[in-house]
py3Dmol code that shows the C-alpha trace and the ligand (Angstrom):
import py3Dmol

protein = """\
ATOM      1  CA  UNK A   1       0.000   0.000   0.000  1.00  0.00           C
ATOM      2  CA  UNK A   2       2.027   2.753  -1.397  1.00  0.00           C
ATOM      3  CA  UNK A   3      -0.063   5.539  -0.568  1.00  0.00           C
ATOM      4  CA  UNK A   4      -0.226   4.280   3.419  1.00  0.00           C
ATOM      5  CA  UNK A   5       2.136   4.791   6.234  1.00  0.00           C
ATOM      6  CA  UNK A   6       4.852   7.896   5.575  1.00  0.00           C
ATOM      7  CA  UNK A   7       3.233   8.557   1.925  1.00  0.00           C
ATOM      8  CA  UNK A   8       1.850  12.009   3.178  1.00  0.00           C
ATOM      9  CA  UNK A   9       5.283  13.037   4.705  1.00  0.00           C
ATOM     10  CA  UNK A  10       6.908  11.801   1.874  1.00  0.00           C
ATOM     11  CA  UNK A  11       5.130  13.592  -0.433  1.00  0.00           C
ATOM     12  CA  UNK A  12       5.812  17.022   1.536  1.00  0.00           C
ATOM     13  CA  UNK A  13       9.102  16.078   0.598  1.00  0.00           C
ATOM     14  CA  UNK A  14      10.808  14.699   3.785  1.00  0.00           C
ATOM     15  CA  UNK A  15      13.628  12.075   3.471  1.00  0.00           C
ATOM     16  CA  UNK A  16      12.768  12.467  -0.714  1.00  0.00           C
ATOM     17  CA  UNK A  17      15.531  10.536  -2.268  1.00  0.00           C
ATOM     18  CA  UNK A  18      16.187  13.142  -5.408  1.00  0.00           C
ATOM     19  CA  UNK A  19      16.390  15.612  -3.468  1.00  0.00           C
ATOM     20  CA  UNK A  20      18.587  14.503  -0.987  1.00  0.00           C
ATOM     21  CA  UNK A  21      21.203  12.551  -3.522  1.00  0.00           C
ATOM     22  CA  UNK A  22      22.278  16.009  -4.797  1.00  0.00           C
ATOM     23  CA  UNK A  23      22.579  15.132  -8.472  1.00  0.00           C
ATOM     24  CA  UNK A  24      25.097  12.584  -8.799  1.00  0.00           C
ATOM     25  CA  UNK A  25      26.688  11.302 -11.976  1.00  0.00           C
ATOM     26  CA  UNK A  26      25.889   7.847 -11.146  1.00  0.00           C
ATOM     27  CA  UNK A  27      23.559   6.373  -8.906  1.00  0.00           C
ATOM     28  CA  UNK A  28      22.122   2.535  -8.182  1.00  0.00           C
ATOM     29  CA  UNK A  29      19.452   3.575 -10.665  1.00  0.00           C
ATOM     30  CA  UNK A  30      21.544   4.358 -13.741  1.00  0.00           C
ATOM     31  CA  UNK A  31      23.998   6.974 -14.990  1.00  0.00           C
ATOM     32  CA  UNK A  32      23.393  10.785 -15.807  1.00  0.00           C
ATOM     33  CA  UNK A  33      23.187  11.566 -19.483  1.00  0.00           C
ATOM     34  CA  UNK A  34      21.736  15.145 -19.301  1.00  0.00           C
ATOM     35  CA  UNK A  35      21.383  18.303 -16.978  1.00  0.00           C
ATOM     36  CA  UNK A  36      18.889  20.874 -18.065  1.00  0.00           C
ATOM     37  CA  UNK A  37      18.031  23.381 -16.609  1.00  0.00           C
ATOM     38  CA  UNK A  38      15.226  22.112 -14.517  1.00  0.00           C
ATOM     39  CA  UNK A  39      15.445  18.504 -14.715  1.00  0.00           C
ATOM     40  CA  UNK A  40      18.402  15.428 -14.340  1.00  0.00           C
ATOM     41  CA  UNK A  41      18.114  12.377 -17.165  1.00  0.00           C
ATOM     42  CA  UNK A  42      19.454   9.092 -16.111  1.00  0.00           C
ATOM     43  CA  UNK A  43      19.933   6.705 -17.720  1.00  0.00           C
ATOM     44  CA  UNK A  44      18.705   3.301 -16.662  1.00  0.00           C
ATOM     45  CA  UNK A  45      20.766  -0.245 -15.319  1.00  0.00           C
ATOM     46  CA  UNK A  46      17.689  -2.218 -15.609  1.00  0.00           C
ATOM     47  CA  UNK A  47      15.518  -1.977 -18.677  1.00  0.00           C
ATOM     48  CA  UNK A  48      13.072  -3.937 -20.687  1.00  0.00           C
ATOM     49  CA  UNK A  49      14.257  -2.205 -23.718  1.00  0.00           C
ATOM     50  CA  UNK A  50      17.279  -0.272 -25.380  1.00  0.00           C
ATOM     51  CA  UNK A  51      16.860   2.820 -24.634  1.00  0.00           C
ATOM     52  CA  UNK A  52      14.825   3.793 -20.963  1.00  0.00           C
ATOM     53  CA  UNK A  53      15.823   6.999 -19.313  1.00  0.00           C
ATOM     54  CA  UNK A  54      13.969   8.763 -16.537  1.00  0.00           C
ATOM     55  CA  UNK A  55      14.206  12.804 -16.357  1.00  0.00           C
ATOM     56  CA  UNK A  56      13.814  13.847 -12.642  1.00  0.00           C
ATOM     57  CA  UNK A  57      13.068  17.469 -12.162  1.00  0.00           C
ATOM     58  CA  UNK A  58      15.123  19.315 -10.344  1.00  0.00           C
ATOM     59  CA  UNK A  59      14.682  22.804  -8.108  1.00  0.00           C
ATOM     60  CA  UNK A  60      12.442  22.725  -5.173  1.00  0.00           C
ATOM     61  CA  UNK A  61      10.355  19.606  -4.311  1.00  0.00           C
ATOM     62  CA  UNK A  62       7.772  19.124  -6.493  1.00  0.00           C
ATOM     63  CA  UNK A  63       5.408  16.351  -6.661  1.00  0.00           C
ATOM     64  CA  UNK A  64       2.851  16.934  -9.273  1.00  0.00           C
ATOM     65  CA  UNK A  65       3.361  18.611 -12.590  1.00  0.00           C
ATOM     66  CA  UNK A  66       0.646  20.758 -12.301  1.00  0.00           C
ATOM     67  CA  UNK A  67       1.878  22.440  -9.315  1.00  0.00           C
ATOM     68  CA  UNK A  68       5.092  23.679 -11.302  1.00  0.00           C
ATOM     69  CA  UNK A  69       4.643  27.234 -13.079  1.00  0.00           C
ATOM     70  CA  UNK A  70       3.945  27.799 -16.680  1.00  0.00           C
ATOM     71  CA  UNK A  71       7.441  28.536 -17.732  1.00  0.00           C
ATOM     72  CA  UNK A  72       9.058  25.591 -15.384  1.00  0.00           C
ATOM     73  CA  UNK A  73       6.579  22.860 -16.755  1.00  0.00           C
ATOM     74  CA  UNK A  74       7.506  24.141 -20.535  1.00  0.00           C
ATOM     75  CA  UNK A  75      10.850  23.903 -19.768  1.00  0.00           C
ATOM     76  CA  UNK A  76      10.485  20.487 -18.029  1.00  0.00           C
ATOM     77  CA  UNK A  77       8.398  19.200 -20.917  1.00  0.00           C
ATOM     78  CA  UNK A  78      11.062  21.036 -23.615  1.00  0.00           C
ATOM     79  CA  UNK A  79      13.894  18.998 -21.621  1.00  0.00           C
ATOM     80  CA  UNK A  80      12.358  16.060 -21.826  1.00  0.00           C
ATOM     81  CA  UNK A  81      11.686  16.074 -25.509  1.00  0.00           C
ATOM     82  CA  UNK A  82      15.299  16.817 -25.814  1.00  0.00           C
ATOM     83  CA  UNK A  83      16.471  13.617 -24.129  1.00  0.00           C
ATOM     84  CA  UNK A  84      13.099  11.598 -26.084  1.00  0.00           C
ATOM     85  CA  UNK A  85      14.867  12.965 -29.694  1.00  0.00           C
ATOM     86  CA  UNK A  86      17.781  11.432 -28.302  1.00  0.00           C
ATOM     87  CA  UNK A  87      16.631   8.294 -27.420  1.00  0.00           C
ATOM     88  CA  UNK A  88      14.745   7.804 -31.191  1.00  0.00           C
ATOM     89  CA  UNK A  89      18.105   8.923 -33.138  1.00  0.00           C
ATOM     90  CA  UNK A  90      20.284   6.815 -31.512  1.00  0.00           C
ATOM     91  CA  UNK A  91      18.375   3.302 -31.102  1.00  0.00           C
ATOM     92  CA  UNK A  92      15.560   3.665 -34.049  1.00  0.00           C
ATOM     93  CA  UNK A  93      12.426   2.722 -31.833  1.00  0.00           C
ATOM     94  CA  UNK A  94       9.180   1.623 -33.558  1.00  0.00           C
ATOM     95  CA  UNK A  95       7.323   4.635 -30.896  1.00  0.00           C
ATOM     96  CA  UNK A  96       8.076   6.537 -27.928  1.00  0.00           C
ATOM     97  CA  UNK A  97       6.243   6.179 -24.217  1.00  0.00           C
ATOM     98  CA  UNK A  98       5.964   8.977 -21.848  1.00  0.00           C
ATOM     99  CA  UNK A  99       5.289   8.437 -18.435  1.00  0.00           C
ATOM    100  CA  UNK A 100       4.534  10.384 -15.317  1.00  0.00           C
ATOM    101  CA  UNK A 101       3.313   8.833 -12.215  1.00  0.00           C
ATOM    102  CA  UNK A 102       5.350   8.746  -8.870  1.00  0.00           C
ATOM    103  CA  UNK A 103       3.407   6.171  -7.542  1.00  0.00           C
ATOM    104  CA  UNK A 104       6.228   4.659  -5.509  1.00  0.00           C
ATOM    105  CA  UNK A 105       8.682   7.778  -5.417  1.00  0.00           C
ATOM    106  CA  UNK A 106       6.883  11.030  -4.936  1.00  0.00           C
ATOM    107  CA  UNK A 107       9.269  13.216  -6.131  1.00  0.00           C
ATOM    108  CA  UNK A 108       8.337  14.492 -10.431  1.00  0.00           C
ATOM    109  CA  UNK A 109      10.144  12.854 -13.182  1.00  0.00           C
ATOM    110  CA  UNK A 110       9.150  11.120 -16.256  1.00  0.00           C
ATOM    111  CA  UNK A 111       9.531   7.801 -17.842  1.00  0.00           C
ATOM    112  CA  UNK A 112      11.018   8.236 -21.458  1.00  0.00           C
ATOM    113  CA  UNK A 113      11.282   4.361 -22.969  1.00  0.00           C
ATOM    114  CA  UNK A 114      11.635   3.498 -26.641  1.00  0.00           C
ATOM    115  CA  UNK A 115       9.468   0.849 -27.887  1.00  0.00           C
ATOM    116  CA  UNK A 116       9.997  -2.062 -30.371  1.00  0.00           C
ATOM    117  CA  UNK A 117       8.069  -4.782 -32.710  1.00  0.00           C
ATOM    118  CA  UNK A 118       7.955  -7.707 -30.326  1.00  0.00           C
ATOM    119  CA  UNK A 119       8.907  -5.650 -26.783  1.00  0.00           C
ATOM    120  CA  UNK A 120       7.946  -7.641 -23.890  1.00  0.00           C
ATOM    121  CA  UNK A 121       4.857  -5.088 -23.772  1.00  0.00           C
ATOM    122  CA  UNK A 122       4.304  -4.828 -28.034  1.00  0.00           C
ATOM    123  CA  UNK A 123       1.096  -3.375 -28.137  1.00  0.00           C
ATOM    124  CA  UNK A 124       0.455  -2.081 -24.639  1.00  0.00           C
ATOM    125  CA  UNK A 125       2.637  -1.083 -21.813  1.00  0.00           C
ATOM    126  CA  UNK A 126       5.532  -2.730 -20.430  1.00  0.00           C
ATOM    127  CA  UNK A 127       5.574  -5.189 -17.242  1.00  0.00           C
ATOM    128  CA  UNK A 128       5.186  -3.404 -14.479  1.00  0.00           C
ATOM    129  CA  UNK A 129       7.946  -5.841 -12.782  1.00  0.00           C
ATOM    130  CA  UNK A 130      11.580  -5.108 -12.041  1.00  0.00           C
ATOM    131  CA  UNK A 131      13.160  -5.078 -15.530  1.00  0.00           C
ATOM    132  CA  UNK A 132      16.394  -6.975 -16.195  1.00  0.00           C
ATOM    133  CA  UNK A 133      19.819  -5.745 -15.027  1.00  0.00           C
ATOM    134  CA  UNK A 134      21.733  -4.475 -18.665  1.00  0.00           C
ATOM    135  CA  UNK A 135      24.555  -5.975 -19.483  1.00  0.00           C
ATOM    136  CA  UNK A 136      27.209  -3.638 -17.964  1.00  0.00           C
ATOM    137  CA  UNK A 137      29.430  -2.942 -21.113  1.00  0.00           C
ATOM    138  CA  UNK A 138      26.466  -2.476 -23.464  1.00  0.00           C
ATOM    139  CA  UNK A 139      24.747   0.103 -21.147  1.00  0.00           C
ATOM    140  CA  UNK A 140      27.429   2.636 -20.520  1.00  0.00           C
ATOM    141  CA  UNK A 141      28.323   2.492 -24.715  1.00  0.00           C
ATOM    142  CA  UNK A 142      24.380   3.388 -24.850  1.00  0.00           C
ATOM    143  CA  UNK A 143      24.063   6.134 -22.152  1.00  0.00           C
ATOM    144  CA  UNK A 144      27.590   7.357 -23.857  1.00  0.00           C
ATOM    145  CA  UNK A 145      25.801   7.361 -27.154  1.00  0.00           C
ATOM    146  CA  UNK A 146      22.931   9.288 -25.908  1.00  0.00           C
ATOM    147  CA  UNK A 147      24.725  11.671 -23.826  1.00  0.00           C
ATOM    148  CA  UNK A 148      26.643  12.418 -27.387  1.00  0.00           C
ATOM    149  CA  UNK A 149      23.519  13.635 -28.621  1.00  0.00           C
ATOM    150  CA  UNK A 150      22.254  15.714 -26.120  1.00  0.00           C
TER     151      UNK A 150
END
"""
ligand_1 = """\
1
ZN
Zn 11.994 15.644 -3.802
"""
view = py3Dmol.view(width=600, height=400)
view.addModel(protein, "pdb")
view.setStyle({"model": 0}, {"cartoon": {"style": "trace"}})
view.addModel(ligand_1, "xyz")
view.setStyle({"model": 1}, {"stick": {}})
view.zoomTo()
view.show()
């Protein structure tokens, strides 16, 4: 029961996890490829796909997009279409999925995941289990490759 427990302290932004880490290059979730100027791309160990980043924005704590000003969520949203044109240049994706929740980590960001014929998801969305850990050497040449781009 995510929303149970410390959820309401959480989301007030107590103990929040991206704020606290203080924008590392790397973290256990994956490796920075871009710093805007409101938001944080990493790029992701553990993936369904080629090609799975999540943009985390970055400034105050902030929960919900609609609770960011007009000029913060268009630069948000321009940021992450800048890391989303990365992602389709450099691996060729059949579509692009955006996704917002912070169901489990109430702190904004943005799932950016290229799709493919045949994805373990073709057709709908991907499992919402714990994606497989990337194969070390072929995710840093990928998050290198995107980073190149952006
Ligand atoms: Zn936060």
């Amino acid at each position: 029961m995510a929303f149970a427990g410390t959820w309401t302290i959480r989301v007030a932004g107590d103990n929040c996890r991206w704020c606290d880490h203080c924008r590392p290059d790397e973290t256990d979730f994956g490796i920075r490829v871009f710093s805007g100027q409101v938001s944080d791309t990493y790029f992701a160990r553990r993936a369904f796909v080629r090609g799975y980043v999540v943009v985390v924005w970055r400034g105050r704590h902030v929960v919900e997009p609609m609770d960011l000003t007009v000029g913060e969520a268009g630069q948000f949203h321009h940021e992450t279409m800048l890391v989303a044109r990365a992602l389709r240049d450099c691996f060729r994706p059949a579509k692009m999925n955006y996704l917002t929740m912070g169901n489990s980590e109430p702190h904004l960001h943005t799932h950016v995941t290229a799709r493919y014929p045949g994805d373990p998801g073709d057709g709908g969305p991907l499992p919402a289990t714990e994606p497989p850990l990337l194969d070390e050497i072929q995710w840093r040449r990928d998050a290198a490759a995107v980073r190149a781009l952006l």
